[in-house]
One Martini backbone bead per residue (centre of mass of N, CA, C, O) as a GRO file, in nm:
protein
  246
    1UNK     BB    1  -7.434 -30.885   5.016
    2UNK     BB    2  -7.176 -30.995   4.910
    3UNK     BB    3  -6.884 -30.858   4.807
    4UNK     BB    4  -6.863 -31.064   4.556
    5UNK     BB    5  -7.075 -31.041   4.381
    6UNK     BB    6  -7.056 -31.095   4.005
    7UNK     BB    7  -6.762 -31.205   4.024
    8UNK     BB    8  -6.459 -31.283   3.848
    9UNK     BB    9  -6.236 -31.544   3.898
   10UNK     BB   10  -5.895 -31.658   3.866
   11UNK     BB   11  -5.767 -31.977   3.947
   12UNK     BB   12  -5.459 -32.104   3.991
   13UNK     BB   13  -5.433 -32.391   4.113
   14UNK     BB   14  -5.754 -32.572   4.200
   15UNK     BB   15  -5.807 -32.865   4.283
   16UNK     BB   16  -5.600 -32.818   4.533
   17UNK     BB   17  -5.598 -32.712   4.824
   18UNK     BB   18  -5.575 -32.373   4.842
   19UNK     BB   19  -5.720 -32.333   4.574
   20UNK     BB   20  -5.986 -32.485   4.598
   21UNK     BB   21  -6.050 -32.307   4.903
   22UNK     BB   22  -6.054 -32.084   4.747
   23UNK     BB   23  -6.265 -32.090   4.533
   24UNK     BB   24  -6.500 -32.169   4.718
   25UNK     BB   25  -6.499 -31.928   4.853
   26UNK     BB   26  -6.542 -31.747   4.691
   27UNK     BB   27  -6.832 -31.892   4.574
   28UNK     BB   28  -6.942 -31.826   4.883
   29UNK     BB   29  -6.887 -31.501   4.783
   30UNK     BB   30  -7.023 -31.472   4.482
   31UNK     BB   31  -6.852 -31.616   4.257
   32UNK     BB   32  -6.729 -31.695   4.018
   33UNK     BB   33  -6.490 -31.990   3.854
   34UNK     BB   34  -6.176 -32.006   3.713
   35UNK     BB   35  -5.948 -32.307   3.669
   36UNK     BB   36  -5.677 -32.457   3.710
   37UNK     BB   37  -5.494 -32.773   3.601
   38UNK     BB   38  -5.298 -33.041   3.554
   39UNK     BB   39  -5.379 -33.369   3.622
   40UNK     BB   40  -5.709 -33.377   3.803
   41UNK     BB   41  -5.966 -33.413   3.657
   42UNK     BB   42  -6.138 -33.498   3.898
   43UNK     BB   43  -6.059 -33.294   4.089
   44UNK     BB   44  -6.183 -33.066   3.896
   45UNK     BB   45  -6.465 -33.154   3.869
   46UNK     BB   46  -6.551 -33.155   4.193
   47UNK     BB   47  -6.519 -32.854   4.210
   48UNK     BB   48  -6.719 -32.739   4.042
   49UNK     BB   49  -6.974 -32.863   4.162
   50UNK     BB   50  -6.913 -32.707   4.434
   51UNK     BB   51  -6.967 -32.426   4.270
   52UNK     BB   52  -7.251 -32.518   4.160
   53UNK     BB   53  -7.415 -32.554   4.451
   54UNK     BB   54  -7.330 -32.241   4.522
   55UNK     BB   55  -7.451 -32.092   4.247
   56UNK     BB   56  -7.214 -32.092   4.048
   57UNK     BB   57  -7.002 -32.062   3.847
   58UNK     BB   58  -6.764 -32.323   3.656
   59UNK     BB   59  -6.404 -32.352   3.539
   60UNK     BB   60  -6.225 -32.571   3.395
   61UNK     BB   61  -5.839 -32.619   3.345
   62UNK     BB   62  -5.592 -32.737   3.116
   63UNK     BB   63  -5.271 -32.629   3.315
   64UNK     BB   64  -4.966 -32.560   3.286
   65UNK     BB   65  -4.756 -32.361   3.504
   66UNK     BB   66  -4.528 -32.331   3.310
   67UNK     BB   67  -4.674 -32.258   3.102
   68UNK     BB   68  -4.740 -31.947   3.022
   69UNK     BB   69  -4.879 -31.916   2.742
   70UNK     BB   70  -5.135 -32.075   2.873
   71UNK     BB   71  -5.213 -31.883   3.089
   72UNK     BB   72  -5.301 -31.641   2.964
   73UNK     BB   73  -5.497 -31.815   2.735
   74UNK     BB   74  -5.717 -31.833   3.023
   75UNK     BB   75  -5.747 -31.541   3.094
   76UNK     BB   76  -5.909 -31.469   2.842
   77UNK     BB   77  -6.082 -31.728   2.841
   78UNK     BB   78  -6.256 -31.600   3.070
   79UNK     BB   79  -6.358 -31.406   2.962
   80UNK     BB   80  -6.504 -31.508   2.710
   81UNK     BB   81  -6.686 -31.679   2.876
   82UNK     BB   82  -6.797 -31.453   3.117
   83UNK     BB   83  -6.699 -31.132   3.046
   84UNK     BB   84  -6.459 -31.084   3.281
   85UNK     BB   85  -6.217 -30.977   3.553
   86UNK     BB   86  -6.188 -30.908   3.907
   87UNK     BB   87  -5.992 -31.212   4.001
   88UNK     BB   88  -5.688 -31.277   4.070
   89UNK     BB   89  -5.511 -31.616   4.162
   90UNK     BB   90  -5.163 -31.694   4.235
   91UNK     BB   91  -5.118 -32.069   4.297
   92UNK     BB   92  -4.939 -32.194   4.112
   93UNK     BB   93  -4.665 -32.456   4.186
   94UNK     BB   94  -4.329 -32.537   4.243
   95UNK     BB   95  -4.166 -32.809   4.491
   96UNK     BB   96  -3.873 -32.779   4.494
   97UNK     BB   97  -3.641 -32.979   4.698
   98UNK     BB   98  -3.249 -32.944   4.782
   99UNK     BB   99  -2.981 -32.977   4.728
  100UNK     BB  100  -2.772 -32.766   4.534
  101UNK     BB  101  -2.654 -32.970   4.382
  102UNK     BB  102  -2.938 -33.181   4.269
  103UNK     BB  103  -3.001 -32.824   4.160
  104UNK     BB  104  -3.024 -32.726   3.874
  105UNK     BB  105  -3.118 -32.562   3.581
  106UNK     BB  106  -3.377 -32.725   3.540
  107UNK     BB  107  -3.491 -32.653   3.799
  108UNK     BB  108  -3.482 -32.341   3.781
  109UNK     BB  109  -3.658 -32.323   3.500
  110UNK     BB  110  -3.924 -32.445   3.638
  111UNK     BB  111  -3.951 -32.269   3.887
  112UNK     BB  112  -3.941 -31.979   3.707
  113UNK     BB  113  -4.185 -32.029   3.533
  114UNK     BB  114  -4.406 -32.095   3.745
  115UNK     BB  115  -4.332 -31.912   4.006
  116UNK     BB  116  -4.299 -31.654   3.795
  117UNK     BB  117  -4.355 -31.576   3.494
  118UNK     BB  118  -4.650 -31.659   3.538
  119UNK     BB  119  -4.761 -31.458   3.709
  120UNK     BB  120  -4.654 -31.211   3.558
  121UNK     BB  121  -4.815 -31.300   3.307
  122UNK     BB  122  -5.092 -31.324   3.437
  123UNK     BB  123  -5.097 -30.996   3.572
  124UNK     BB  124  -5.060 -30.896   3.264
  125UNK     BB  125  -5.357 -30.993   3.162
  126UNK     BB  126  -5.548 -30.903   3.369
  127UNK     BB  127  -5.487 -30.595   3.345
  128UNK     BB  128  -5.623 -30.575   3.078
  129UNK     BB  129  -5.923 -30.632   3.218
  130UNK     BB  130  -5.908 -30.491   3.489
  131UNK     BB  131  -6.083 -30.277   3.712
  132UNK     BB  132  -6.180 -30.139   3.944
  133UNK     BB  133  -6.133 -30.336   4.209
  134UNK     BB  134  -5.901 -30.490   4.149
  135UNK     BB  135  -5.749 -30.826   4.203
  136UNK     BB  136  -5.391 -30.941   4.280
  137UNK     BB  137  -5.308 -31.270   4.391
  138UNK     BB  138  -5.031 -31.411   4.567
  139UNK     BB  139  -4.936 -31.707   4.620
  140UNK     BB  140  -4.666 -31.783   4.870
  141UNK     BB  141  -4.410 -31.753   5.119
  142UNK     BB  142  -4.267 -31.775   5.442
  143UNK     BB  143  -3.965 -31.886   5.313
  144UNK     BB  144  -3.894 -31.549   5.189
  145UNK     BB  145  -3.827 -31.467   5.513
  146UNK     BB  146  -3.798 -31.737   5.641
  147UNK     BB  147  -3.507 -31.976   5.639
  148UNK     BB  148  -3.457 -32.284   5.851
  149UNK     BB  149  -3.439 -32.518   5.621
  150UNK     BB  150  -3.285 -32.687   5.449
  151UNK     BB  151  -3.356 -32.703   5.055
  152UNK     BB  152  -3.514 -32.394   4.970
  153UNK     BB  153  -3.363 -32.221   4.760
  154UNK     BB  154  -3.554 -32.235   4.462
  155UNK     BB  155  -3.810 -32.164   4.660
  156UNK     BB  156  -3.710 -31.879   4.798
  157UNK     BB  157  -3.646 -31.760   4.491
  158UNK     BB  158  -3.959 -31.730   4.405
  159UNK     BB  159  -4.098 -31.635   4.616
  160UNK     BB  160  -3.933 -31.342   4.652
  161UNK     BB  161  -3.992 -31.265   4.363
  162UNK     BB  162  -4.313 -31.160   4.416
  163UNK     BB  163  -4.250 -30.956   4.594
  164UNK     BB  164  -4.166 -30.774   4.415
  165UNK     BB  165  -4.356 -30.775   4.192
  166UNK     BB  166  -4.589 -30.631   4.367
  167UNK     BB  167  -4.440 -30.380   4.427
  168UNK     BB  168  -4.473 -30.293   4.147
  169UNK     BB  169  -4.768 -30.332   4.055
  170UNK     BB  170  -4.878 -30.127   4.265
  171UNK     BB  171  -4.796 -29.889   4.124
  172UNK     BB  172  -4.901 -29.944   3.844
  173UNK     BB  173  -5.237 -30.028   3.934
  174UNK     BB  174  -5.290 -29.776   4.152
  175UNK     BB  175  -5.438 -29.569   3.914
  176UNK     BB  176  -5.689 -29.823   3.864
  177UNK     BB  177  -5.767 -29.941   4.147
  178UNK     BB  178  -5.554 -30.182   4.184
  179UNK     BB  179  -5.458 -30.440   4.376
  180UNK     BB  180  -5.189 -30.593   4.552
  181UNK     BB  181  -5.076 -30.920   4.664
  182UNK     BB  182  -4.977 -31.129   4.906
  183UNK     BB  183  -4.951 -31.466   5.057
  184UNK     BB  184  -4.769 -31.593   5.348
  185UNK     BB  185  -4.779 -31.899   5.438
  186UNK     BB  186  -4.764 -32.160   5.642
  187UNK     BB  187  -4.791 -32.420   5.738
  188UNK     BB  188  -4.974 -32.629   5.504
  189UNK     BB  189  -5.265 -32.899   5.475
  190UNK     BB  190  -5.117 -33.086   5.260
  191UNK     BB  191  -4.984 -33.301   5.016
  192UNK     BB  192  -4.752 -33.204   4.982
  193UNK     BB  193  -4.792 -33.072   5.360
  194UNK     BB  194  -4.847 -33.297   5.565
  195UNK     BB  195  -4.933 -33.282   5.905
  196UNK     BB  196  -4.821 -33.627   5.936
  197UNK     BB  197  -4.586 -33.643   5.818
  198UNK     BB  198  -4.272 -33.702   5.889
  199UNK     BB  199  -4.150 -33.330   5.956
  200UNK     BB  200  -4.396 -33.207   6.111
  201UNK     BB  201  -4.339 -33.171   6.404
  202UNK     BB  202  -4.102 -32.969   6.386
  203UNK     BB  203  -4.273 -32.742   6.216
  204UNK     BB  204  -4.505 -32.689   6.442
  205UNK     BB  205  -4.282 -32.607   6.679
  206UNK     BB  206  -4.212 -32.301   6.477
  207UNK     BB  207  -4.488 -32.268   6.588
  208UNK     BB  208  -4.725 -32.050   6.808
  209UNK     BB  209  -4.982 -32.247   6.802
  210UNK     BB  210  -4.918 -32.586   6.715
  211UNK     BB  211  -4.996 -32.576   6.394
  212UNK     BB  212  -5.175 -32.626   6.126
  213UNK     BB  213  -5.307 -32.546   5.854
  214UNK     BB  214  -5.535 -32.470   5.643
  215UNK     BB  215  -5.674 -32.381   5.352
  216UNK     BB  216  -5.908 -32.200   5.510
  217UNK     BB  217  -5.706 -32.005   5.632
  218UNK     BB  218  -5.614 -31.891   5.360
  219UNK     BB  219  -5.873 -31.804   5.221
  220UNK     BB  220  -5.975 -31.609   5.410
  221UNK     BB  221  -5.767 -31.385   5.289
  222UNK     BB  222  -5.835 -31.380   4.977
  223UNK     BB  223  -6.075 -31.284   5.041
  224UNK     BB  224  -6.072 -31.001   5.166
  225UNK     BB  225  -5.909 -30.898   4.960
  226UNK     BB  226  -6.140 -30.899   4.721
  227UNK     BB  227  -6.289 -30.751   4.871
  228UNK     BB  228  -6.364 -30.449   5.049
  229UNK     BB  229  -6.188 -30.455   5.282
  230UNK     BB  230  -5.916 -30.453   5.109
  231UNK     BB  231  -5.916 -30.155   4.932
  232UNK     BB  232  -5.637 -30.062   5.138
  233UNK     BB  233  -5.463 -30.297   5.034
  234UNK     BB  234  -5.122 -30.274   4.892
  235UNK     BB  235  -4.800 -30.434   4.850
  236UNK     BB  236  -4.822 -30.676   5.054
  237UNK     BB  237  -4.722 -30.912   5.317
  238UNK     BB  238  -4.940 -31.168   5.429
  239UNK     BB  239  -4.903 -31.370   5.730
  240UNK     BB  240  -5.006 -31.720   5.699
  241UNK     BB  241  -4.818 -31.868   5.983
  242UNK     BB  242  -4.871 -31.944   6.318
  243UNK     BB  243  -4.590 -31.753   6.424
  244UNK     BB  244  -4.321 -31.869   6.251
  245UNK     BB  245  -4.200 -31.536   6.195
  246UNK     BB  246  -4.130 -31.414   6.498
   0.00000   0.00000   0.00000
């Protein structure tokens, strides 16, 4: 029996990318999985079906990540649609990146909604939600704690936050036996951060590795997490960033 088998998740952007990776892995070690999608209804059809050739029920939703209260909205209805909600992956964001001067107010409240705001309030809906051995994951970032390269100031503002909220959430939801952690990526090969980029050189160089991540290289740690090897790590922040930030 997989650890997480006949469990539901719910995944933030999930669609591309790391999430769509989340999704099918979760699926893949025996879980439903509903999840959010801005923009590629093609694109979250594909993953759907490929979580039910898994043999799992699967839900697409669309919902932006800035509108906080849509995202609460899609939380509840993964609960009345599946029956129940036992792993909560804070996965969708907005990567504003560029000097100071031409990220205002618009931006950083963009930011701060997606990025911030939107976990946050998923975090306190599905806490009403789950029950002892829930887990509530977000993926974060690495240059959270290490930012080598200018213009990530409002991208390295949200994902910071959220090493904070965790730490907190983690106090809070540790008496009802629910799980907090971040999980913070390093160079990971998206569409957002193509491995063949422009930048990518240089980026490749700052790793211990000399290589991106795939989006399953950072799956397979939301797996561990959500799973039973878990269930005594709450509250920190696991770098899969092949040695990045040491």
């Amino acid at each position: 029996m997989n650890e997480i088998e006949g469990k539901v998740a719910f995944v933030t952007g999930g669609s591309r990318g790391i999430g769509a990776a989340s999704v099918r892995a979760l699926a893949a070690h025996g879980a439903d999985v509903v999840f959010t999608y801005r923009d590629n209804a093609d694109a979250a059809a594909d993953v759907v079906e490929q979580v039910k050739a898994l043999g799992q029920r699967a839900l697409a939703m669309r919902v932006d990540a800035v509108d906080g209260d849509a995202v609460v909205a899609a939380v509840d209805e993964t609960v009345a649609a599946f029956g129940r909600l036992d792993i909560l992956v804070n996965n969708a964001a907005v990567f504003r990146l560029g000097p100071i001067e031409e990220l205002g107010a618009t931006a950083l409240d963009e930011t701060l909604a997606a990025n911030v705001r939107a976990p946050y309030l998923a975090s306190r809906a599905a806490a009403r939600h789950l029950g002892a051995g829930g887990r509530i994951i977000t993926i974060g970032s690495n240059v959270a704690t290490r930012t080598i390269f200018p213009g990530f100031t409002l991208y390295t503002l949200g994902k910071a936050a959220v090493v904070g909220m965790t730490k907190g959430l983690a106090r809070d939801l540790g008496p009802r036996g629910i799980t907090v952690n971040v999980i913070q990526p390093g160079p990971t090969d998206t569409d957002l951060n193509p491995a063949d980029g422009p930048n990518a050189d240089g980026i490749r160089a700052n790793t211990a590795l000399g290589r991106f991540a795939t989006p399953d290289d950072i799956a397979a740690t939301v797996v561990h997490l959500a799973g039973a090897s878990g269930r005594y790590i709450t509250g920190t922040t696991i770098d899969v960033d092949g040695g990045f930030n040491i």
